[in-house]
C-alpha positions in Angstrom: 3.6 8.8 12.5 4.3 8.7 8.7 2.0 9.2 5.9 1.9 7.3 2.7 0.0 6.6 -0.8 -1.7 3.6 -1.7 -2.6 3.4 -5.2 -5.3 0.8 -6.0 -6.6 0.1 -9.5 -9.0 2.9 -10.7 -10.9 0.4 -13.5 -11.0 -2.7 -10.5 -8.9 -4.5 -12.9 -7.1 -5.9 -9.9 -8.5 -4.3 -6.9 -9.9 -1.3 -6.2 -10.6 0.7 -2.7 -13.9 -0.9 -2.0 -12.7 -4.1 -2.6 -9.7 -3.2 0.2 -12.7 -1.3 2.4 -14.6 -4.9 2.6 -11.5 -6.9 3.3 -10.2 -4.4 5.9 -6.7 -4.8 4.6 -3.6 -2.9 3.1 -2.8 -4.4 0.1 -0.7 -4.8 -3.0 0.4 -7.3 -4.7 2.1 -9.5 -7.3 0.2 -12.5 -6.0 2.3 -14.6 -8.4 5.6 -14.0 -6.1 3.8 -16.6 -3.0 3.8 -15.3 0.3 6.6 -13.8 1.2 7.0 -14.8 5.2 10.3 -15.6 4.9 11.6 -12.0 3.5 10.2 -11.1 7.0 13.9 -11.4 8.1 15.3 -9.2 5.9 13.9 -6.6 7.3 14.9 -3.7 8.4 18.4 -4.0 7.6 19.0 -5.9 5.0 17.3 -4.1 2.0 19.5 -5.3 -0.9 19.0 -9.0 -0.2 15.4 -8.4 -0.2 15.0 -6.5 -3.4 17.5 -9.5 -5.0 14.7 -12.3 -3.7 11.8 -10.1 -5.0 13.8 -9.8 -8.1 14.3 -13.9 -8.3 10.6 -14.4 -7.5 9.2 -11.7 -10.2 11.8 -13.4 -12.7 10.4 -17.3 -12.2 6.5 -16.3 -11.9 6.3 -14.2 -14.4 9.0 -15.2 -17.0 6.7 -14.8 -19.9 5.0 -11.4 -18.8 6.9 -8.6 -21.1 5.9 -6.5 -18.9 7.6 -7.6 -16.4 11.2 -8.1 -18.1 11.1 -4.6 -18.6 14.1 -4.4 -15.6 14.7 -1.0 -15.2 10.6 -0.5 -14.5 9.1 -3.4 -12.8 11.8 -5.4 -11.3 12.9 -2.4 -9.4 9.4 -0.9 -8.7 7.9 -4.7 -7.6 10.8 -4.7 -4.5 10.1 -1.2 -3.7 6.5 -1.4 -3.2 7.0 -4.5 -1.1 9.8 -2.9 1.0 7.4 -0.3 1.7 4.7 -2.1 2.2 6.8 -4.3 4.8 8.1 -1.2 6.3 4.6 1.1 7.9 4.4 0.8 11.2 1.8 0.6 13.6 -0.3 4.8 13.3 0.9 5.4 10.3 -1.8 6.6 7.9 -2.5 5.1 4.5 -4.2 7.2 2.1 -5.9 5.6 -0.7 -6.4 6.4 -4.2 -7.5 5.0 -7.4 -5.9 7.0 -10.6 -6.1 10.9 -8.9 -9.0 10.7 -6.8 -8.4 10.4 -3.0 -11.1 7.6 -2.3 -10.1 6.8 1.8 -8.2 6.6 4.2 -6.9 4.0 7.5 -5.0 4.2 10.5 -2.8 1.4 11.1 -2.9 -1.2 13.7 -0.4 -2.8 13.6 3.5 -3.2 11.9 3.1 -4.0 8.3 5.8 -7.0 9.1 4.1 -7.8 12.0 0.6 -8.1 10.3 1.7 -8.9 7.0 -0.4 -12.1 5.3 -0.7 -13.5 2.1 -4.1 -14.0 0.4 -3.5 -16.0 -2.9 -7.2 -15.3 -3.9 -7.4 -11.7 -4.6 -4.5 -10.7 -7.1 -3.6 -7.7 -4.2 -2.7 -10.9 -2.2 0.3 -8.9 -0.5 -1.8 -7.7 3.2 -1.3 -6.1 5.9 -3.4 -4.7 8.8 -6.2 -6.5 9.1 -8.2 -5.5 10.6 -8.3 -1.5 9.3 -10.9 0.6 9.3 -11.1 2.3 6.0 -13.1 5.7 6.4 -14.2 7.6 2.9 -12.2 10.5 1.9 -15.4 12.6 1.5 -17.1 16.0 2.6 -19.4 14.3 5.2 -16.1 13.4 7.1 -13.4 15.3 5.4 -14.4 18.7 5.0 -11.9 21.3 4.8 -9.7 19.5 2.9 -8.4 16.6 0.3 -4.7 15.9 -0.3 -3.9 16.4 -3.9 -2.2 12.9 -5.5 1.0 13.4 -7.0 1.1 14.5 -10.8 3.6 11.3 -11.7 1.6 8.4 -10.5 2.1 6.1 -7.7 3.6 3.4 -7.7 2.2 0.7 -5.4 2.5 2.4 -1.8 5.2 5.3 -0.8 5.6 8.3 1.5 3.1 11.0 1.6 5.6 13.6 2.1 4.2 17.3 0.6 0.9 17.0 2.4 1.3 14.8 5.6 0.8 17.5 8.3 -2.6 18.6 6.7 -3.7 14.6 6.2 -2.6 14.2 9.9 -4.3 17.2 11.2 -7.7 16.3 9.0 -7.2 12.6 10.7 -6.8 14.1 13.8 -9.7 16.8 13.7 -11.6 13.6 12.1 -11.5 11.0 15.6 -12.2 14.2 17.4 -15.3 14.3 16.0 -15.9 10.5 15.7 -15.2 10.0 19.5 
């Protein structure tokens, strides 16, 4: 089981953790880049082909976005968050957040390859894991304790690393109680 960050947009600019509670999803998402089925093969092994499609993608839909020229940010950071997001498996825990604040959390049920869909109607258009049960990251179910995001932000979705036996054991203690 691996633990990860999700960052979702803290303003709802682009999505936000309700909006990904009430779709029951995992999401990110260029949606300008299509779906992205056919990078399904690339994975697991062959990383640096799939950040050069990402790359190709990001670089014909959004050609006139400054922000995304900027290469050594987001055409290195787009890949990556879609490599990861491709790569969770099936128990791994996602916790979201929006800015700082820990806002939820979901158990996986499936491979993010395996489950992965594209939605071209919500800019976070990049899914997977539907269905997921997102549970609030608050006292009445999460008592003892709230990971504490990471001072640089987050970019997209990546490993939980400092943390991940306390979110597991909360998780854990969490479905004990749920039955």
């Amino acid at each position: 089981m691996k633990t990860w960050w999700l960052a979702v947009d803290k303003n709802g600019g682009h999505s936000s953790y309700t909006e990904l509670k009430h779709r029951k999803i995992v999401a990110q998402g260029w949606s300008k880049l299509g779906n992205l089925d056919l990078l399904k093969k690339c994975l697991p092994n062959n990383k640096r082909e799939f950040f050069k499609i990402i790359q190709l993608l990001g670089d014909v839909a959004y050609k006139s976005a400054s922000w995304w020229l900027n290469k050594d940010k987001n055409a290195t950071r787009c890949p990556t968050v879609m490599w990861n997001l491709m790569k969770v498996k099936k128990g791994d825990l996602i916790v979201a957040i929006e800015g700082a604040t820990v806002k939820g959390i979901c158990e996986m049920t499936a491979d993010g390859v395996e489950s992965y869909r594209y939605d071209n109607s919500y800019e976070y258009a990049q899914t997977i894991g539907f269905p997921v049960k997102w549970v609030d990251w608050n006292g009445n179910n999460f008592e003892a304790f709230t990971p504490k995001a990471p001072q640089q932000s987050v970019q997209g979705i990546r490993g939980l690393n400092k943390e991940s036996k306390k979110v597991i054991d909360a998780w854990n203690e969490y479905k004990s109680k749920k039955g």
